[in-house]
C-alpha positions as a Markdown table, in Angstrom:
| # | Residue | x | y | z |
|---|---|---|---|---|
| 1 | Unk | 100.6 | 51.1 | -122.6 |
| 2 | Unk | 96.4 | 50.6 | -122.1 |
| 3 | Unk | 97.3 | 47.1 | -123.5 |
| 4 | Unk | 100.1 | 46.7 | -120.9 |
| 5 | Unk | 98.1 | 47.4 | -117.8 |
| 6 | Unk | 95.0 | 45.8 | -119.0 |
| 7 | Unk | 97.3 | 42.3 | -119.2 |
| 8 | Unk | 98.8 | 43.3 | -115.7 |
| 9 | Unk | 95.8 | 43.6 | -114.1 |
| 10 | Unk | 94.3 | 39.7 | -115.5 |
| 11 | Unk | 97.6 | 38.4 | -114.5 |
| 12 | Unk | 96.6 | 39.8 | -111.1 |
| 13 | Unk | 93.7 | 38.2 | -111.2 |
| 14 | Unk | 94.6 | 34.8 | -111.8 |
| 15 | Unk | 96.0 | 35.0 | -108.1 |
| 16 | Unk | 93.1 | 36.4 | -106.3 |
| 17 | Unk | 91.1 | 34.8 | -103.7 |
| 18 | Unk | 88.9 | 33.1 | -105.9 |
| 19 | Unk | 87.7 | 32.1 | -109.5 |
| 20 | Unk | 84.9 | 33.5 | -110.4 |
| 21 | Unk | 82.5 | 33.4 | -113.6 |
| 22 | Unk | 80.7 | 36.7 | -113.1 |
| 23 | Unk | 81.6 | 40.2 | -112.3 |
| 24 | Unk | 81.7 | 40.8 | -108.6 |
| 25 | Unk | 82.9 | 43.4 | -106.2 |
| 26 | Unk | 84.0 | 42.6 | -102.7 |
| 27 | Unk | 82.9 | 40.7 | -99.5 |
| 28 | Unk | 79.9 | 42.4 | -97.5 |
| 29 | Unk | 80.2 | 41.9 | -93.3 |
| 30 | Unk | 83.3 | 39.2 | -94.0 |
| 31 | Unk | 85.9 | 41.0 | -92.0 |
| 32 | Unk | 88.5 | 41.1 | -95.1 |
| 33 | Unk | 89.4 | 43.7 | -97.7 |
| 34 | Unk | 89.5 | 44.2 | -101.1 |
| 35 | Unk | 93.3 | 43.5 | -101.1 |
| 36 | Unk | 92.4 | 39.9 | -100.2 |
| 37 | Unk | 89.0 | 39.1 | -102.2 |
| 38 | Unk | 89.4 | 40.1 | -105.7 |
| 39 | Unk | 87.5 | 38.6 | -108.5 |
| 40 | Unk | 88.9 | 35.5 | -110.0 |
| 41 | Unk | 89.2 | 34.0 | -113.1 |
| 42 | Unk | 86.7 | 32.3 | -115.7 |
| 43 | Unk | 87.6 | 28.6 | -116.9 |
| 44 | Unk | 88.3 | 28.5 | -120.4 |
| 45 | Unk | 86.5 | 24.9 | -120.5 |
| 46 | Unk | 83.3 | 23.7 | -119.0 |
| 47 | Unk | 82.7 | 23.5 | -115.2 |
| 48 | Unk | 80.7 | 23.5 | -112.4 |
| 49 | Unk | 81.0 | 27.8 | -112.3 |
| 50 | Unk | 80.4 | 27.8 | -116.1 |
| 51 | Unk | 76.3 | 26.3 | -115.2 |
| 52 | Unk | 76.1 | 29.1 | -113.0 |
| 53 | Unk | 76.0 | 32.5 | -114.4 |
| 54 | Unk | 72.2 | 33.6 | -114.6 |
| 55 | Unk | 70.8 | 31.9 | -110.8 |
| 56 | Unk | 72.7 | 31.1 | -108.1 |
| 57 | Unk | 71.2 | 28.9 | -105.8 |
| 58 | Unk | 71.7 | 30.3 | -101.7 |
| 59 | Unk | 70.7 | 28.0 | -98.9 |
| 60 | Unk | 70.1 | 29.6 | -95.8 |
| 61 | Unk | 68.5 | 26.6 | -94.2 |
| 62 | Unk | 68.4 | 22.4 | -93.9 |
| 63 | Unk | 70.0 | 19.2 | -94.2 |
| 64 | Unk | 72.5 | 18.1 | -96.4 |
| 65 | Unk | 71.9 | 15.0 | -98.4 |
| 66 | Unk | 74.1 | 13.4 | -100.8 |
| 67 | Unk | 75.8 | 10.1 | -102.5 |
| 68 | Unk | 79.1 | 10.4 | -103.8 |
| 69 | Unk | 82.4 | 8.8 | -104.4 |
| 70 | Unk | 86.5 | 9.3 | -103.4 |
| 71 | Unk | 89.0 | 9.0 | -106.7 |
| 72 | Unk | 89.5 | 4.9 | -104.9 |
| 73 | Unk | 85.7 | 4.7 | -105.5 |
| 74 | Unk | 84.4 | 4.7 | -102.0 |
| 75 | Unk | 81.1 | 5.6 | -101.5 |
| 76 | Unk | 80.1 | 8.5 | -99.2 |
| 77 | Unk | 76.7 | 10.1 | -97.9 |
| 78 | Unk | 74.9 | 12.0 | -95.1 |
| 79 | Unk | 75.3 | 9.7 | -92.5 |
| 80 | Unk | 79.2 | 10.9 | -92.2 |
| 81 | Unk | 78.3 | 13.6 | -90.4 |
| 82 | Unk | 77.5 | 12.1 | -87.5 |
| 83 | Unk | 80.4 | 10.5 | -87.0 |
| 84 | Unk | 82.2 | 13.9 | -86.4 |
| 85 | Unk | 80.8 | 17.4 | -84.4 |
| 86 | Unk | 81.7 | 19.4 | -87.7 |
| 87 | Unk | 82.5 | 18.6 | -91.1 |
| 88 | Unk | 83.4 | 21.1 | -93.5 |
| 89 | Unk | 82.9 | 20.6 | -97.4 |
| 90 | Unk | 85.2 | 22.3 | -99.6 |
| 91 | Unk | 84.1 | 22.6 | -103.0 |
| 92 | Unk | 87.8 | 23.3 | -105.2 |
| 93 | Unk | 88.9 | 22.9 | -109.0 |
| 94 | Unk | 93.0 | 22.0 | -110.3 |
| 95 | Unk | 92.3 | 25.4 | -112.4 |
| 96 | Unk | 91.9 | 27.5 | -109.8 |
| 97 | Unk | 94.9 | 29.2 | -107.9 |
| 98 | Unk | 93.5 | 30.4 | -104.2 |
| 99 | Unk | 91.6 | 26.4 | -104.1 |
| 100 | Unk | 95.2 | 25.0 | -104.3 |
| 101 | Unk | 96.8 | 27.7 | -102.8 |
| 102 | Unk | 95.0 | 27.1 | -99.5 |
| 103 | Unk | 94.6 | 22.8 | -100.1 |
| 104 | Unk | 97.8 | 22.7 | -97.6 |
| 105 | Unk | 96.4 | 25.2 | -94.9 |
| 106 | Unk | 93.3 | 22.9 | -95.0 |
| 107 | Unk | 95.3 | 19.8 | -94.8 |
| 108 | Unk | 97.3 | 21.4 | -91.4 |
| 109 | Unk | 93.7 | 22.5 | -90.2 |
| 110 | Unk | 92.7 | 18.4 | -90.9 |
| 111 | Unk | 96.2 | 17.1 | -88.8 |
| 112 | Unk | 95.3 | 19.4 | -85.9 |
| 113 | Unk | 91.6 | 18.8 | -85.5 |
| 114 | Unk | 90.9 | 15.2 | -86.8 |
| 115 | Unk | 90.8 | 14.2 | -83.0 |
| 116 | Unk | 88.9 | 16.8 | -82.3 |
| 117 | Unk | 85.6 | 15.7 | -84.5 |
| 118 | Unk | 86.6 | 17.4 | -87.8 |
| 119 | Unk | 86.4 | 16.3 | -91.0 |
| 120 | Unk | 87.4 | 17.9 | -94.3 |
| 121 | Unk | 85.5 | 16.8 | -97.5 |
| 122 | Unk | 87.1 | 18.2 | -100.7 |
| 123 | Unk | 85.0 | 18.3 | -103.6 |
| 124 | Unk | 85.8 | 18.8 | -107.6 |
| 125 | Unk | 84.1 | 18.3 | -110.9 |
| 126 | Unk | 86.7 | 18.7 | -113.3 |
| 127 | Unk | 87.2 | 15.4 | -114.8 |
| 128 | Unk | 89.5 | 16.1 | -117.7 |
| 129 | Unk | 92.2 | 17.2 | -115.4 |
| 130 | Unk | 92.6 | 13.7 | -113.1 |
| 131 | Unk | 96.3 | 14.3 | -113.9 |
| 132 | Unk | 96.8 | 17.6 | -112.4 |
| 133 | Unk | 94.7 | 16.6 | -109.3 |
| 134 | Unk | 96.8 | 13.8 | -108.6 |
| 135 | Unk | 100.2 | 15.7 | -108.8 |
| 136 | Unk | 98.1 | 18.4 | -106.6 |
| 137 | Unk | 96.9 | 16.1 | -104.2 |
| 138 | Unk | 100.1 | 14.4 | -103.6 |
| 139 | Unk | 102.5 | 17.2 | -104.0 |
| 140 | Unk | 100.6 | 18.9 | -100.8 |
| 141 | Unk | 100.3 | 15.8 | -98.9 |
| 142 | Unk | 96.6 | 15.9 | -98.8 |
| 143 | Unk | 94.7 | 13.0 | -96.3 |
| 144 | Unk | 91.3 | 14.4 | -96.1 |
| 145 | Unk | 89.2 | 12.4 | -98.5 |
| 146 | Unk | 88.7 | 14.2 | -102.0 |
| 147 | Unk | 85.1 | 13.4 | -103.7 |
| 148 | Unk | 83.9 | 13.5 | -107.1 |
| 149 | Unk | 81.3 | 16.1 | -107.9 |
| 150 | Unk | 77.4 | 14.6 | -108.1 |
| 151 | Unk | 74.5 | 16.8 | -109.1 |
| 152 | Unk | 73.6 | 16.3 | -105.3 |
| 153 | Unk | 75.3 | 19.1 | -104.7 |
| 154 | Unk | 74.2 | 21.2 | -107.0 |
| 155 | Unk | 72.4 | 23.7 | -104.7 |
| 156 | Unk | 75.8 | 24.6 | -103.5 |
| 157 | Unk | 76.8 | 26.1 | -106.3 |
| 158 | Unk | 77.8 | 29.6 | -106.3 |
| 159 | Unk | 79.6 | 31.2 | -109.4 |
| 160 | Unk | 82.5 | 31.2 | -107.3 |
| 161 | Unk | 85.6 | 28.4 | -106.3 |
| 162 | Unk | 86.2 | 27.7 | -103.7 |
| 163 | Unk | 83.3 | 27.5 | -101.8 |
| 164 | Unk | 82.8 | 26.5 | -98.4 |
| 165 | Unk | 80.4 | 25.1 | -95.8 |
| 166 | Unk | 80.3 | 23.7 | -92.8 |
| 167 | Unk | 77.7 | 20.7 | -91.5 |
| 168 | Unk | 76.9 | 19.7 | -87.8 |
| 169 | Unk | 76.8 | 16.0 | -86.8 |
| 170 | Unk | 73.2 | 16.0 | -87.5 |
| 171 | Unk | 73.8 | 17.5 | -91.3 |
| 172 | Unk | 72.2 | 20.6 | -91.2 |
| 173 | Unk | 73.8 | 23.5 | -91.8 |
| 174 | Unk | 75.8 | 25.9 | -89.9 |
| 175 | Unk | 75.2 | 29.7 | -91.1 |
| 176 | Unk | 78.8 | 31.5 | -90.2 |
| 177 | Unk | 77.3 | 34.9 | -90.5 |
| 178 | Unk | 79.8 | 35.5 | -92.9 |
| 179 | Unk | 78.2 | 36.7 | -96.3 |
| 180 | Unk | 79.8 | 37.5 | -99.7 |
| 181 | Unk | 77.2 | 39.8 | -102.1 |
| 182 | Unk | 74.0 | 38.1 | -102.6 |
| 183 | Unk | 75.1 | 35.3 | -101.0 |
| 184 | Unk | 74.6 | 34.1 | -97.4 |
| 185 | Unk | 76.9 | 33.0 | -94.6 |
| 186 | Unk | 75.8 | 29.2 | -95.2 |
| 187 | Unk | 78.3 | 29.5 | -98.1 |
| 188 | Unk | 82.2 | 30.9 | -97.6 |
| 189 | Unk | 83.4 | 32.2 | -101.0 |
| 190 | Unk | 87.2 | 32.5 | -101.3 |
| 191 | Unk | 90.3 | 30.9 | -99.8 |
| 192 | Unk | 91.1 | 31.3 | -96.4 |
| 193 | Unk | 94.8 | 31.2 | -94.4 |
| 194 | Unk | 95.7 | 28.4 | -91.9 |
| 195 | Unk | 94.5 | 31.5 | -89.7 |
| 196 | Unk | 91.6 | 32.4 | -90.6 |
| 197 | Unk | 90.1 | 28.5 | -91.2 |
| 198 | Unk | 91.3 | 28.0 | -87.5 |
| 199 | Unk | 89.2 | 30.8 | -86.0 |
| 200 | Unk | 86.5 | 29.5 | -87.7 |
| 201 | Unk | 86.8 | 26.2 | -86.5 |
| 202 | Unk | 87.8 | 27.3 | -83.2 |
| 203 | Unk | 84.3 | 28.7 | -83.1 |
| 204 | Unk | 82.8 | 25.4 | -83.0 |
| 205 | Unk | 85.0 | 22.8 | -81.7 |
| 206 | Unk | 87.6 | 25.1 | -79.5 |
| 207 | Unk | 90.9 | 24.3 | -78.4 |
């Protein structure tokens, strides 16, 4: 029976609002509850998370600087931020649940707030599963451009997927006020409904 609910409770797990590779309890100051932040799952092969056990790295202020390319090989860097009042960088994986699960609230987000100076920028570094990020990509209809992880973004990393952050036009930036443990609001750990990303949003380029 001990055996039962211990599987029960991973299977949980694998549908929680995001993959983790350490122990973690729930959000501090966030505004959501344990029923919709649980601790995710480990990847059984190596990944960005996997690098991250013993220091996270937390930014709390500065630019963002970077080089990188989409899965058609176009080059990207810094200077895309100015050509929008807020893009938001969503760092994902094909192994983890809650980064799909919420891939076609972020597209709806894009749709709605493209005109309005947003871009989405999704970011993954698993590069033995091309195959399952194309039939995710095009399954959910996804038009935001998707990047190829580069050790430029590194100091992003968190432990967690997904991770979040949002850049002004002028790269820096923006701190949310929205922390998870020991780390700060310039970093949103976990998925987030079509809801929830538009109140965020709302916040800086209103309706």
């Amino acid at each position: 029976m001990k055996k039962i609910i211990i599987l029960s409770a991973c299977l949980m797990m694998l549908f929680a609002a995001s993959c983790s590779s350490k122990n973690t309890g729930t959000p501090k100051d966030s505004g959501r509850t344990e029923e919709n932040v649980i601790e995710g799952t480990k990847p059984e092969h190596g990944s960005t998370t996997e690098e991250t056990d013993n220091a996270p790295s937390v930014i709390t202020a500065g630019k963002v600087t970077f080089t990188a390319v989409d899965r058609d090989g176009k080059a990207y860097d810094e200077s895309v931020f100015a050509q929008y009042e807020l893009t938001v960088i969503n760092f994902w994986e094909p192994w983890c649940g809650p980064c799909v699960g919420e891939i076609p609230d972020l597209e709806k987000i894009y749709e709605e707030y493209s005109d309005k100076g947003l871009l989405i920028l999704g970011v993954y570094s698993e590069n033995t599963m091309e195959y399952d990020v194309d039939e995710i990509l095009t399954s959910r209809g996804v038009t935001y451009p998707i990047l190829k992880y580069t050790s430029d973004f590194d100091q992003f990393k968190t432990g967690y997927v997904p991770t979040t952050i949002f850049v002004d036009k002028n790269g820096n930036i923006i701190d949310t006020g929205i922390t998870y443990e020991d780390i700060d609001g310039t970093m949103l750990v976990g998925s987030r409904s079509y809801e929830e990303w538009k109140e965020l949003i709302d916040q800086y380029l209103g309706n």
